[in-house]
KOLGU-4560 file (N, C-alpha, C; in nm, 3 decimals, padded with zeros to 5 digits):
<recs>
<n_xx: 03.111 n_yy: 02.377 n_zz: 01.940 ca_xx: 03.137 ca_yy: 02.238 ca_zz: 01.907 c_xx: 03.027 c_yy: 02.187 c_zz: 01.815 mol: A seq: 1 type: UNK>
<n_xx: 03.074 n_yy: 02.133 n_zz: 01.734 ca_xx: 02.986 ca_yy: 02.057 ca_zz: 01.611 c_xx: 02.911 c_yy: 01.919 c_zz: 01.672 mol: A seq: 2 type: UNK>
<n_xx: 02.781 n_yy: 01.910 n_zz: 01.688 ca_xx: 02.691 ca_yy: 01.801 ca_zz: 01.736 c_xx: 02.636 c_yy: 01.732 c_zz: 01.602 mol: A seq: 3 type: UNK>
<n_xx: 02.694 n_yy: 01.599 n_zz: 01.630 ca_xx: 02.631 ca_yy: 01.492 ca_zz: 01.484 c_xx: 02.518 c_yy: 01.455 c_zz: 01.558 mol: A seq: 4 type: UNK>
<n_xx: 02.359 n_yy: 01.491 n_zz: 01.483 ca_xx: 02.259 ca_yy: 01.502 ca_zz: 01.449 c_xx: 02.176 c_yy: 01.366 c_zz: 01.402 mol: A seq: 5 type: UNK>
<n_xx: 02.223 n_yy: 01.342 n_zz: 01.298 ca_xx: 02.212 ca_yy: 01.248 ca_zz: 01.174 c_xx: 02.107 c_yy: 01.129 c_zz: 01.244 mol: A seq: 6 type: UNK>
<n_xx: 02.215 n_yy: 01.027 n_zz: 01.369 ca_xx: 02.161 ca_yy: 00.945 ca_zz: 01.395 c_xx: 02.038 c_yy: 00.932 c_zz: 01.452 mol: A seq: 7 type: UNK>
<n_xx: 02.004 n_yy: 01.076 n_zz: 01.550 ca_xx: 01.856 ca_yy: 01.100 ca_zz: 01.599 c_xx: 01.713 c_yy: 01.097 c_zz: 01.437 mol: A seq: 8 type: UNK>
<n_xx: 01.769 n_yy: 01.154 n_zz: 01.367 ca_xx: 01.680 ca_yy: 01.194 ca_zz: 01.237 c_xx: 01.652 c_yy: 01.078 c_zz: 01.171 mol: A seq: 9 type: UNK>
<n_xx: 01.790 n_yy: 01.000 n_zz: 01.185 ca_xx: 01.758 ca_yy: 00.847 ca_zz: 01.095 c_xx: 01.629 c_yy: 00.777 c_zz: 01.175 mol: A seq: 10 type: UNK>
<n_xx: 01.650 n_yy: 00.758 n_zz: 01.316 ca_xx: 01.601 ca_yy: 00.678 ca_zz: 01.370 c_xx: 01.429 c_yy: 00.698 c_zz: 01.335 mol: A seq: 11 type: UNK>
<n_xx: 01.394 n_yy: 00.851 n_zz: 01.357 ca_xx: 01.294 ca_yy: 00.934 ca_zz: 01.368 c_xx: 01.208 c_yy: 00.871 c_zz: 01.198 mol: A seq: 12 type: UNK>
<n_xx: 01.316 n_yy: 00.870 n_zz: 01.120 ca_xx: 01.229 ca_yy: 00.859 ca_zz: 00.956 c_xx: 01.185 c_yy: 00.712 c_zz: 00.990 mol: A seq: 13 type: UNK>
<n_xx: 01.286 n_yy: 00.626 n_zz: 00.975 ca_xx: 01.265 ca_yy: 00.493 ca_zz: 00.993 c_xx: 01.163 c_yy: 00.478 c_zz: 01.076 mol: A seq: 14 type: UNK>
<n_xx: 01.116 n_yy: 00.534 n_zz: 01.187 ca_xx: 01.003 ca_yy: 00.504 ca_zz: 01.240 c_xx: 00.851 c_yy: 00.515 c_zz: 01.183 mol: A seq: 15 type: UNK>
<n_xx: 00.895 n_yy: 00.618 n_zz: 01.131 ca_xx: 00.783 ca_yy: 00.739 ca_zz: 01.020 c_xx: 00.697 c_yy: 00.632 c_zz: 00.904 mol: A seq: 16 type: UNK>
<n_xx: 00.868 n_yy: 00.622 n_zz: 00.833 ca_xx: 00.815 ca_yy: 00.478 ca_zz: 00.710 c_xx: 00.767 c_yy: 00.340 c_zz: 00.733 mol: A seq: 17 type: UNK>
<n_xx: 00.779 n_yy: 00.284 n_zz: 00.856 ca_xx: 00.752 ca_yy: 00.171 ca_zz: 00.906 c_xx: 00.582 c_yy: 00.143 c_zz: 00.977 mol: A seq: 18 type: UNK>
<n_xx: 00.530 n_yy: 00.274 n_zz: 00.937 ca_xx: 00.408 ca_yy: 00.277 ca_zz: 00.986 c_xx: 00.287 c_yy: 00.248 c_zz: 00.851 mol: A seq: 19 type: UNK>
<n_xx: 00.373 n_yy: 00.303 n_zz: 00.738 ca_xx: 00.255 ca_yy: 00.285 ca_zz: 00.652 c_xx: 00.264 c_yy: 00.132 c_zz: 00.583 mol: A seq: 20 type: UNK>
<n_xx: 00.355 n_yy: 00.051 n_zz: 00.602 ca_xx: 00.343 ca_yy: -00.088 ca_zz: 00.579 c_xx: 00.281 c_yy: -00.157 c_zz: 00.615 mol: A seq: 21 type: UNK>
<n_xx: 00.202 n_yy: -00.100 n_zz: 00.730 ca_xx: 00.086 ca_yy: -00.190 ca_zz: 00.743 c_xx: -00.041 c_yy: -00.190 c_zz: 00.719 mol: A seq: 22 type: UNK>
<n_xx: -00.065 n_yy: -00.055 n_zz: 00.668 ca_xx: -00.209 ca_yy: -00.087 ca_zz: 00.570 c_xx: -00.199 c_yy: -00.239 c_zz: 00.438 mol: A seq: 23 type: UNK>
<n_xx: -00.114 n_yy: -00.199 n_zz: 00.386 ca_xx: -00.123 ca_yy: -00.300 ca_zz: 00.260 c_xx: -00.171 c_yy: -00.448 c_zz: 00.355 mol: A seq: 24 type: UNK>
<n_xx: -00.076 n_yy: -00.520 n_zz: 00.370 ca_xx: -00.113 ca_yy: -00.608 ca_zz: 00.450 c_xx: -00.281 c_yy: -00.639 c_zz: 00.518 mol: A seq: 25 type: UNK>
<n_xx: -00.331 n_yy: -00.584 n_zz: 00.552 ca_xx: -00.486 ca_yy: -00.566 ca_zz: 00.623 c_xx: -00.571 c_yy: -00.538 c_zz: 00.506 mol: A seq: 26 type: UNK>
<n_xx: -00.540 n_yy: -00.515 n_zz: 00.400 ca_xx: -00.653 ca_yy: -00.476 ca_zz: 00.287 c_xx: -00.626 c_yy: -00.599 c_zz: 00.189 mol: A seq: 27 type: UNK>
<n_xx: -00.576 n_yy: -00.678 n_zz: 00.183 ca_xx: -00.505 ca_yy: -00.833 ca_zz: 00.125 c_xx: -00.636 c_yy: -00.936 c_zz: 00.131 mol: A seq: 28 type: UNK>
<n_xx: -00.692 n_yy: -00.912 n_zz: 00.013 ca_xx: -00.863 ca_yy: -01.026 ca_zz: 00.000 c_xx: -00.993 c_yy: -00.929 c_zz: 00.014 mol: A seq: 29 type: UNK>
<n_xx: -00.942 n_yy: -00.823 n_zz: 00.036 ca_xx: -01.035 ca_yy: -00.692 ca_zz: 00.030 c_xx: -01.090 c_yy: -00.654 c_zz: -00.110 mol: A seq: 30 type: UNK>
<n_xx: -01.160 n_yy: -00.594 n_zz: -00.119 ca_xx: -01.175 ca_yy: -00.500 ca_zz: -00.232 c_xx: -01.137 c_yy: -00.366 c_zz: -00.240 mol: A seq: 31 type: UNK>
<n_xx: -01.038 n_yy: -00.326 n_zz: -00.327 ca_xx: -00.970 ca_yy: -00.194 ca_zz: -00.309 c_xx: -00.983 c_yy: -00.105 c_zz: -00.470 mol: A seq: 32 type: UNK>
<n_xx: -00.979 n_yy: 00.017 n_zz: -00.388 ca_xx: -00.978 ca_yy: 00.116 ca_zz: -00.516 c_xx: -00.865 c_yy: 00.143 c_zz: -00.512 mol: A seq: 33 type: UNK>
<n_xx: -00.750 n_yy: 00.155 n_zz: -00.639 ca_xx: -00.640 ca_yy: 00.210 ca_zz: -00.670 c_xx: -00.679 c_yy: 00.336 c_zz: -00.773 mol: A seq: 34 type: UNK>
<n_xx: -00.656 n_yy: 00.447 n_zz: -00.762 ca_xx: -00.588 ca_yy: 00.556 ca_zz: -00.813 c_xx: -00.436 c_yy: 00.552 c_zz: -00.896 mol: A seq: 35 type: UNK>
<n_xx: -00.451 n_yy: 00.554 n_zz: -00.988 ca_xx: -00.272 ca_yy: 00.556 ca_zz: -01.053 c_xx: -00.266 c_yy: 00.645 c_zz: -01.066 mol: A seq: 36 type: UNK>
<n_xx: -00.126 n_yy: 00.715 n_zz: -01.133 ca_xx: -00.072 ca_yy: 00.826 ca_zz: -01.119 c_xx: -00.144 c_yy: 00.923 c_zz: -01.263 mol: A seq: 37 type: UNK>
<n_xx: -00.204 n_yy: 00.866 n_zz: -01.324 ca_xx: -00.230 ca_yy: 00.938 ca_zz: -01.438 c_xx: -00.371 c_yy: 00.992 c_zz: -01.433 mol: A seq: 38 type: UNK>
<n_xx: -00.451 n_yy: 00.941 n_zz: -01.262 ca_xx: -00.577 ca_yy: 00.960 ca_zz: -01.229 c_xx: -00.690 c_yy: 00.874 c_zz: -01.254 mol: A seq: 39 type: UNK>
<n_xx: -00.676 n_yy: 00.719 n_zz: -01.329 ca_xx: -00.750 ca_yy: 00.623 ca_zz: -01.404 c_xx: -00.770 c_yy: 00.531 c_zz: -01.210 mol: A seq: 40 type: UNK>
<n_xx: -00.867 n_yy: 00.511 n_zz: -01.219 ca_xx: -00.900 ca_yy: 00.420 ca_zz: -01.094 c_xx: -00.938 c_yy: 00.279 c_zz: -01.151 mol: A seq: 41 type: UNK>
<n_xx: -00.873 n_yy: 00.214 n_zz: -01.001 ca_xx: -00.888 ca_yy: 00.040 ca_zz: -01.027 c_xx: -00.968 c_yy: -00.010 c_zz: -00.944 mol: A seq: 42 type: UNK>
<n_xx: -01.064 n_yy: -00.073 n_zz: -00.955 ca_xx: -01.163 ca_yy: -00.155 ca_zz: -00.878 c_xx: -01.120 c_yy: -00.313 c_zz: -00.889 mol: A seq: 43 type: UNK>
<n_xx: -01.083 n_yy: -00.351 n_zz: -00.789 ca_xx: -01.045 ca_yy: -00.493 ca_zz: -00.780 c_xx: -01.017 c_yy: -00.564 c_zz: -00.666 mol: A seq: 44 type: UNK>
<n_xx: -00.979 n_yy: -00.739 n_zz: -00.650 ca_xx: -00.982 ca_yy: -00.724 ca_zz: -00.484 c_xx: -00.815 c_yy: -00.778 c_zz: -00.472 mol: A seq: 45 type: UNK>
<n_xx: -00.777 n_yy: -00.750 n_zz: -00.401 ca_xx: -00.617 ca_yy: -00.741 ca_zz: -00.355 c_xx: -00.575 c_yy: -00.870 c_zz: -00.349 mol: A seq: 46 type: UNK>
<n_xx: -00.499 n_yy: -00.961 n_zz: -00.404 ca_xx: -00.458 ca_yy: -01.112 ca_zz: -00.374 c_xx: -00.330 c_yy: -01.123 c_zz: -00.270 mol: A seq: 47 type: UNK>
<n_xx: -00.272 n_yy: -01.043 n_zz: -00.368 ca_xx: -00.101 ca_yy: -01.028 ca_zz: -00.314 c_xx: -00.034 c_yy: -00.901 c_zz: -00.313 mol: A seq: 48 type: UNK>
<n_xx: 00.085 n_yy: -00.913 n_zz: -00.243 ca_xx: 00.183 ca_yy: -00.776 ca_zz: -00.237 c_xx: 00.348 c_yy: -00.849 c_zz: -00.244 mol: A seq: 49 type: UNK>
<n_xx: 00.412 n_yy: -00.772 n_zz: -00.301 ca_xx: 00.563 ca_yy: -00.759 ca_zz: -00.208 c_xx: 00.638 c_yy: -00.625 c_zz: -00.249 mol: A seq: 50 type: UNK>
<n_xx: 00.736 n_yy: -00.632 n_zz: -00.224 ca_xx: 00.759 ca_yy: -00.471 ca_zz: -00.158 c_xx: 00.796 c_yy: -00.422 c_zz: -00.321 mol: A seq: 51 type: UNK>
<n_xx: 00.727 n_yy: -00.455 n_zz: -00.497 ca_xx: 00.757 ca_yy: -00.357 ca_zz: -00.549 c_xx: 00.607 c_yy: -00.373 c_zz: -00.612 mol: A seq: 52 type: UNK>
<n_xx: 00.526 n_yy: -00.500 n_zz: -00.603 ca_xx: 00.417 ca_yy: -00.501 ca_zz: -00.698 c_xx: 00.323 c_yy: -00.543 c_zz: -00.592 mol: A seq: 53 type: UNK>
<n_xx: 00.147 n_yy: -00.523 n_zz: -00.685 ca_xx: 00.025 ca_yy: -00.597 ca_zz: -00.592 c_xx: -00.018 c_yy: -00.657 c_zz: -00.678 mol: A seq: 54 type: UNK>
<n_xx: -00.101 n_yy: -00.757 n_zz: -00.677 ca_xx: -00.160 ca_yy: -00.854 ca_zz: -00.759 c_xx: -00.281 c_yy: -00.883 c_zz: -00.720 mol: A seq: 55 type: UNK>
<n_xx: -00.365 n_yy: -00.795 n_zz: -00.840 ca_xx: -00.491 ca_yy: -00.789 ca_zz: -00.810 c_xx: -00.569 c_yy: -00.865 c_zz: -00.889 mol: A seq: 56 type: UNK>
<n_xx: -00.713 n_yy: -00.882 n_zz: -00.852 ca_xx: -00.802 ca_yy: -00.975 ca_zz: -00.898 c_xx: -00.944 c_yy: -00.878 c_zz: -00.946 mol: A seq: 57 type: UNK>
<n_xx: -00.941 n_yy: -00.911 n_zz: -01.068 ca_xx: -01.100 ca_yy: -00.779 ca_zz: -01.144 c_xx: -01.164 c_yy: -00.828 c_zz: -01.164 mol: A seq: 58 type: UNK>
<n_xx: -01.121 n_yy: -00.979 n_zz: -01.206 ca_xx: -01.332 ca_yy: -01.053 ca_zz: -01.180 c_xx: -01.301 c_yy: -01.123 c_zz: -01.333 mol: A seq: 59 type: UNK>
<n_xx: -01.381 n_yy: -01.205 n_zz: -01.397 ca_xx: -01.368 ca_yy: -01.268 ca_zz: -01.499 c_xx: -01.278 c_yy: -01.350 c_zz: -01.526 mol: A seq: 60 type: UNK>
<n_xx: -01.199 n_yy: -01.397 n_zz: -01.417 ca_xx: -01.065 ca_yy: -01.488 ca_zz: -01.433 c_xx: -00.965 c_yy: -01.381 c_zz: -01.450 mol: A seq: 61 type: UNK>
<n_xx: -00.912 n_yy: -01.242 n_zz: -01.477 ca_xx: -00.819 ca_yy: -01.203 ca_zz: -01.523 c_xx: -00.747 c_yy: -01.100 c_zz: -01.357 mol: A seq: 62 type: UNK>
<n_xx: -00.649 n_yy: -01.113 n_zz: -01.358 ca_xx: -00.519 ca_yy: -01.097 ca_zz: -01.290 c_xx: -00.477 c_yy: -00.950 c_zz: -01.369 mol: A seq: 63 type: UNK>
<n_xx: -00.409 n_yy: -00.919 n_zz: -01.235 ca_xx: -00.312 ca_yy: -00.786 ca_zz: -01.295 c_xx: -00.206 c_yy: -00.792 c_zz: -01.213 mol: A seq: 64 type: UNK>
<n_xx: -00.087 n_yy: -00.731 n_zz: -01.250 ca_xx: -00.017 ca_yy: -00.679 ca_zz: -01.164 c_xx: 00.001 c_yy: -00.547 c_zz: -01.174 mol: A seq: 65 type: UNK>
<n_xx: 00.023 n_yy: -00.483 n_zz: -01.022 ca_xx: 00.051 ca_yy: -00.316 ca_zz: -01.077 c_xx: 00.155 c_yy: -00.248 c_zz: -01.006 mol: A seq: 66 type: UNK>
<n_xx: 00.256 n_yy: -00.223 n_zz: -01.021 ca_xx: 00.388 ca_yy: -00.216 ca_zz: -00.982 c_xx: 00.345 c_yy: -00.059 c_zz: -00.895 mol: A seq: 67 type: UNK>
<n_xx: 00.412 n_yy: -00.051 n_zz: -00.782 ca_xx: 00.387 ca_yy: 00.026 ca_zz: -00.676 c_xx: 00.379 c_yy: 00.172 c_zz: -00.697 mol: A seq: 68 type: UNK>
<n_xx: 00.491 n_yy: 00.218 n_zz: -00.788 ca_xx: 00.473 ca_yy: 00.323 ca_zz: -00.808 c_xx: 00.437 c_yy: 00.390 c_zz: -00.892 mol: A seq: 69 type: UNK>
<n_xx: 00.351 n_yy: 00.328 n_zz: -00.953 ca_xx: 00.232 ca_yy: 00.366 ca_zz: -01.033 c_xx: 00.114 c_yy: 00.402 c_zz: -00.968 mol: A seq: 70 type: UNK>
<n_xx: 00.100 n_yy: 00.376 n_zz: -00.842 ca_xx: -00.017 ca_yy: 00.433 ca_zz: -00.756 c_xx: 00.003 c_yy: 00.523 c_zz: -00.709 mol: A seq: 71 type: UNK>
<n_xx: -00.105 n_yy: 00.625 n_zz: -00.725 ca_xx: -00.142 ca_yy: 00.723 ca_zz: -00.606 c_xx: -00.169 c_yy: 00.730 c_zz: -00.533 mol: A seq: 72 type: UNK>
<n_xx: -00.310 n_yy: 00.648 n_zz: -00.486 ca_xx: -00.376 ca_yy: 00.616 ca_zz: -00.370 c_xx: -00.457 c_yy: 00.484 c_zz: -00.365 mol: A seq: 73 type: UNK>
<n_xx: -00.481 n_yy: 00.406 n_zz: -00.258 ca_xx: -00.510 ca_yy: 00.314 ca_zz: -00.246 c_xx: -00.613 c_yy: 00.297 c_zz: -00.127 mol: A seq: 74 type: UNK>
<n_xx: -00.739 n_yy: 00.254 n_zz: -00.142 ca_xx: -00.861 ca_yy: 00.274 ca_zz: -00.016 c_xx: -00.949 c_yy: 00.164 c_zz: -00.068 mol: A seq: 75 type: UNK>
<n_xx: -00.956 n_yy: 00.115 n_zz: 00.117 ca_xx: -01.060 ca_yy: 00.032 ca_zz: 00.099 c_xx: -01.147 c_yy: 00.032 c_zz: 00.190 mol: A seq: 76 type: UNK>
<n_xx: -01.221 n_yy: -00.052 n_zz: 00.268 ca_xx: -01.300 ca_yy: 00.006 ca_zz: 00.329 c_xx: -01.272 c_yy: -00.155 c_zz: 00.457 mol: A seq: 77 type: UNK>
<n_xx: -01.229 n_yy: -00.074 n_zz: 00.576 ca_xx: -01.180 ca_yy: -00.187 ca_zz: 00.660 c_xx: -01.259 c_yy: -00.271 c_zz: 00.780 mol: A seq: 78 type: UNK>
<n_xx: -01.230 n_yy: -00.389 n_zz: 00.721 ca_xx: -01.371 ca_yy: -00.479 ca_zz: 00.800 c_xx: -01.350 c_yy: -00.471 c_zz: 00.977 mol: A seq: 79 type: UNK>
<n_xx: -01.430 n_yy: -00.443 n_zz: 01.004 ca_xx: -01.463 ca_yy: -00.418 ca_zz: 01.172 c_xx: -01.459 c_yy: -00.559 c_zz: 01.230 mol: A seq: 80 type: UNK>
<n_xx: -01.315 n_yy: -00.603 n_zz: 01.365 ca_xx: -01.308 ca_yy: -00.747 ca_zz: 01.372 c_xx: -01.436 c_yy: -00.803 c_zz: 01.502 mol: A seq: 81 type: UNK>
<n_xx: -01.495 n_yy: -00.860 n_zz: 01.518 ca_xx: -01.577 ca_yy: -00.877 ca_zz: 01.635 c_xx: -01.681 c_yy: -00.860 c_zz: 01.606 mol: A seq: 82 type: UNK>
<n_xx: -01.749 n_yy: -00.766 n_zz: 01.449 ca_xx: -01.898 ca_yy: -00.720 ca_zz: 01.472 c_xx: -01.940 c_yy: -00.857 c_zz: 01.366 mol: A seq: 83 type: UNK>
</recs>
């Protein structure tokens, strides 16, 4: 007998992807290094997000936006709450 599968696996990803949405969020007024895909790094501090761009801040009055999937990696360094 043929056993449909599918819905266990869906559930399983969806759980998977729903975990890394919450870094962005917590690094928001931070200072973050972006990596783009071509290997050029961004030093700047994070203003905004939504689910295709971030809107960052580099200092001198000037703004960027940098559309999501243009990044590679994204690190910042996360403030410890209580100390």
């Amino acid at each position: 007998m043929f056993m449909d599968t599918r819905g266990e696996g869906e559930e399983e990803t969806k759980k998977e992807t729903a975990r890394p949405k919450q870094f962005i969020p917590k690094a928001v007024g931070q200072k973050v290094t972006i990596r783009l895909m071509d290997g050029r790094p961004l030093i700047a501090k994070l203003e905004s997000h939504n689910n295709y761009e971030l809107l960052l801040d580099v200092g001198k009055g000037k703004k960027i936006i940098v559309f999501k999937h243009a990044i590679s990696t994204l690190e910042y360094e996360a403030q410890d709450e209580g100390r």
